[in-house]
C-alpha positions as a printed NumPy array, in Angstrom:
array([[ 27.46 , -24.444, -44.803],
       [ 27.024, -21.004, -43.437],
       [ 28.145, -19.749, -39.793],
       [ 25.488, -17.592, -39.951],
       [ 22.661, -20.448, -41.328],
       [ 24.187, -22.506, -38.397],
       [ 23.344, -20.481, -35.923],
       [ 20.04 , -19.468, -37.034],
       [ 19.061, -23.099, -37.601],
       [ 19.974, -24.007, -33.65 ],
       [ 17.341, -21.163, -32.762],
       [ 14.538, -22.538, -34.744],
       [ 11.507, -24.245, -32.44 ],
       [ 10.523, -28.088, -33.485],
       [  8.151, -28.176, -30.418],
       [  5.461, -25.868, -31.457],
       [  1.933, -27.41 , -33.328],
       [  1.678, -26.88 , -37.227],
       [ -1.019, -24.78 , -38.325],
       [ -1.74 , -22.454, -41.54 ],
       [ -3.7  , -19.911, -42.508],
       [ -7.552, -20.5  , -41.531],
       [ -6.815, -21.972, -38.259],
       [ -8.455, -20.769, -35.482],
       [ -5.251, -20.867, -33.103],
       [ -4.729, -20.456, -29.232],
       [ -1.164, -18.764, -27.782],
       [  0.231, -19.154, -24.751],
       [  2.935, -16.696, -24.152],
       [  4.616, -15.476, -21.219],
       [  4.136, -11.701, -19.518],
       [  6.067,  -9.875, -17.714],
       [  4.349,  -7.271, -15.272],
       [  6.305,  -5.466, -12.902],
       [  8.603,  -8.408, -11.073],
       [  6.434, -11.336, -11.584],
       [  6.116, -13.414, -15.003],
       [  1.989, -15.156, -16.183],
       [  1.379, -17.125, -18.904],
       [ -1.28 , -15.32 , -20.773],
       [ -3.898, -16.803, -23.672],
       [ -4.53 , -15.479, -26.837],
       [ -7.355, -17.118, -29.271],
       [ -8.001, -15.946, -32.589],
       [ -7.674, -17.005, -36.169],
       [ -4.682, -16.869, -38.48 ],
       [ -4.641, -14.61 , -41.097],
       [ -1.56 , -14.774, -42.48 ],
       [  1.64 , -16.482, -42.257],
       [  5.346, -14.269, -43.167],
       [  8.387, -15.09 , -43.047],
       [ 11.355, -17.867, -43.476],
       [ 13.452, -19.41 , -40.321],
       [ 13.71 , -17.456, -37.179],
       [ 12.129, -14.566, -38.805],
       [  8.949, -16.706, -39.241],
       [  5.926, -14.492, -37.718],
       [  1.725, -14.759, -37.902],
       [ -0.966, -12.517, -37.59 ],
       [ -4.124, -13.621, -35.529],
       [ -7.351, -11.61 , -35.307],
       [-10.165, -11.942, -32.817],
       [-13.002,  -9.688, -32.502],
       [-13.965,  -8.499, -28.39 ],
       [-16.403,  -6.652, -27.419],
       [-17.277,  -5.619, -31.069],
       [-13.439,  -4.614, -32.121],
       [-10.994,  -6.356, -33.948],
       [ -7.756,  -6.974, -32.59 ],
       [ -4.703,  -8.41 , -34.325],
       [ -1.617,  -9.471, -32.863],
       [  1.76 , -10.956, -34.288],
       [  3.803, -13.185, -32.64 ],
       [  7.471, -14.005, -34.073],
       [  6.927, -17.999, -34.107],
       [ 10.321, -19.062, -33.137],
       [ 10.672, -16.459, -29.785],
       [ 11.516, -17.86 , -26.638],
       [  8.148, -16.427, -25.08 ],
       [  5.714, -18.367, -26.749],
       [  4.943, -21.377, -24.229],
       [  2.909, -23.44 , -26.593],
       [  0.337, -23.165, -29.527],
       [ -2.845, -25.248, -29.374],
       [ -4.862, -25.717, -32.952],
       [ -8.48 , -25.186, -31.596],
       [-10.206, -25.75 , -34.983],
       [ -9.059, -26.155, -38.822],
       [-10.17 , -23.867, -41.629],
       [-10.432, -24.773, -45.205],
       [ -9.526, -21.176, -46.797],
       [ -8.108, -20.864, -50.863],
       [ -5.681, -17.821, -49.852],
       [ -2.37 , -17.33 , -47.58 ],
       [ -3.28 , -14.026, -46.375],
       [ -6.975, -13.188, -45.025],
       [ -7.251,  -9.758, -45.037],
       [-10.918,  -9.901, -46.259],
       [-11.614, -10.857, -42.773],
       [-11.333,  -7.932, -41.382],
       [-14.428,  -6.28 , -43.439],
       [-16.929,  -9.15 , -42.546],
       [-19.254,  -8.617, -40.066],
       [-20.926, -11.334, -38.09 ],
       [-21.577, -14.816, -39.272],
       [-19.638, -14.004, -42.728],
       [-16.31 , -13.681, -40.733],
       [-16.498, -17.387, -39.448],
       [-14.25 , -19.331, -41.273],
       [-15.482, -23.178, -43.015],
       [-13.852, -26.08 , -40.743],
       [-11.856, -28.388, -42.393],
       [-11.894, -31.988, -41.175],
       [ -8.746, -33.65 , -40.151],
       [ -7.654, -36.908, -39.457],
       [ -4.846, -37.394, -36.554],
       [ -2.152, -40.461, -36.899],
       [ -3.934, -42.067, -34.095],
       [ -7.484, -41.86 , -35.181],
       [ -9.35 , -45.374, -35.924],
       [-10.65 , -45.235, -39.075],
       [-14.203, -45.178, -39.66 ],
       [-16.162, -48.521, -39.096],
       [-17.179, -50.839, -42.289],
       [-20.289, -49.746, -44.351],
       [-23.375, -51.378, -43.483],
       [-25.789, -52.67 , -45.652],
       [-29.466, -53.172, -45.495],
       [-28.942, -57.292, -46.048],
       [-26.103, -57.78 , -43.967],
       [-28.814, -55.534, -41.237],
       [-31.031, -58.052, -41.771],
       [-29.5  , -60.999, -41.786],
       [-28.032, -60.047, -38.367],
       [-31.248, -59.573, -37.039],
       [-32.408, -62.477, -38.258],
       [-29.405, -64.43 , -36.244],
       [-30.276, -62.645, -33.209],
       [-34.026, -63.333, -33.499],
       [-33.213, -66.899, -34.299],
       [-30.642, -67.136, -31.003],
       [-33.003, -65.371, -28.89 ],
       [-35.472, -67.859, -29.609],
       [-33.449, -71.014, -29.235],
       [-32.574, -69.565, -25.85 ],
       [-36.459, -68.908, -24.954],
       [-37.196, -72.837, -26.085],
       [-34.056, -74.09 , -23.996],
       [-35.213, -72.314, -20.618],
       [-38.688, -72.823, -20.625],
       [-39.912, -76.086, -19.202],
       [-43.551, -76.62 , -19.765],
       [-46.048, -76.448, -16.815],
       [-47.198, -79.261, -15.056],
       [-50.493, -80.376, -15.272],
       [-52.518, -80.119, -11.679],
       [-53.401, -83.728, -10.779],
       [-57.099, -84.884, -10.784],
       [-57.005, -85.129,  -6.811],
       [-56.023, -81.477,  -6.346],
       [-58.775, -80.239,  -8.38 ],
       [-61.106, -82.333,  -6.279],
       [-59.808, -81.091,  -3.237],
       [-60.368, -77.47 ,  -4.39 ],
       [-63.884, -77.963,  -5.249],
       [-64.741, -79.274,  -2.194],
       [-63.201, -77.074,  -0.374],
       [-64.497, -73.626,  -2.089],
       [-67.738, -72.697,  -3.994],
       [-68.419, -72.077,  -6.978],
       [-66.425, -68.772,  -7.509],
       [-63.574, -69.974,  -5.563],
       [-64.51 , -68.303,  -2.516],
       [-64.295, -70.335,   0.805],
       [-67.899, -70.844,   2.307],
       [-67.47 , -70.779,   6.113]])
């Protein structure tokens, strides 16, 4: 192999998120002002994608206050901190310069669903007679449990209805 390949090949970043054209895409890279070093954030969506090994660069556009901006950051540089994929595009081209003539909704990009390794999958389809018949079992069990914990009242005896007539009128009201 090549010296040169080597070398290049020991600079290349595996720790970085893969993302593509479309993506809406959030960069964390460090700045230098004066003495001190931040970690400053840059959101926007990928318009294109150049480049092979450590010379591997992308474009990302955001509009503020009304003006696009577009920055490029070499993908393999030592001051990118990390890349976070906000949102997934589903876009037909690798570059996106048609982006930068759309004007208000029309420069949104479609999001494209995607599935992560450590998703669950989606549950079972449910049909109307399996609905059913589950309710039914429920209905059923709720009603075995009603029969089961219900004991049925107990009749007053024939002397405590006497006593209560004699003791009250005819309305049940005490006469004193």
């Amino acid at each position: 192999m090549n010296k040169l390949t080597e070398i290049e090949n020991q600079m290349l970043r595996s720790d970085l998120e893969e993302f593509g054209p479309g993506d809406t895409v959030k960069v964390f890279f460090r700045v230098h002002e004066g003495k001190k070093e931040k970690v400053q954030a840059f959101q926007g969506v990928c318009i294109q994608i150049r480049g092979s090994g450590p010379n591997r660069s992308f474009t990302l556009r955001k509009i503020s206050q009304g003006i696009g901006i577009e920055r490029i950051f070499p993908l393999h540089s030592p001051v990118i901190e990390k890349v976070e994929v906000v949102r997934y595009g589903k876009v037909r081209r690798a570059k996106l310069y048609y982006l930068r003539e759309k004007v208000g909704k029309g420069r949104y990009v479609k999001e494209r669903v995607v599935r992560k390794k450590g998703d669950v999958k989606k549950k079972p389809k449910v049909t109307a007679k399996a609905v059913g018949q589950e309710a039914i079992e429920e209905v059923s069990e709720a009603a075995e449990d009603v029969v089961t914990k219900q004991t049925p009242p107990e009749a007053p005896s024939k002397e405590a209805t006497d006593d209560a007539a004699t003791k009250s009128g005819s309305r049940g009201v005490e006469e004193g």
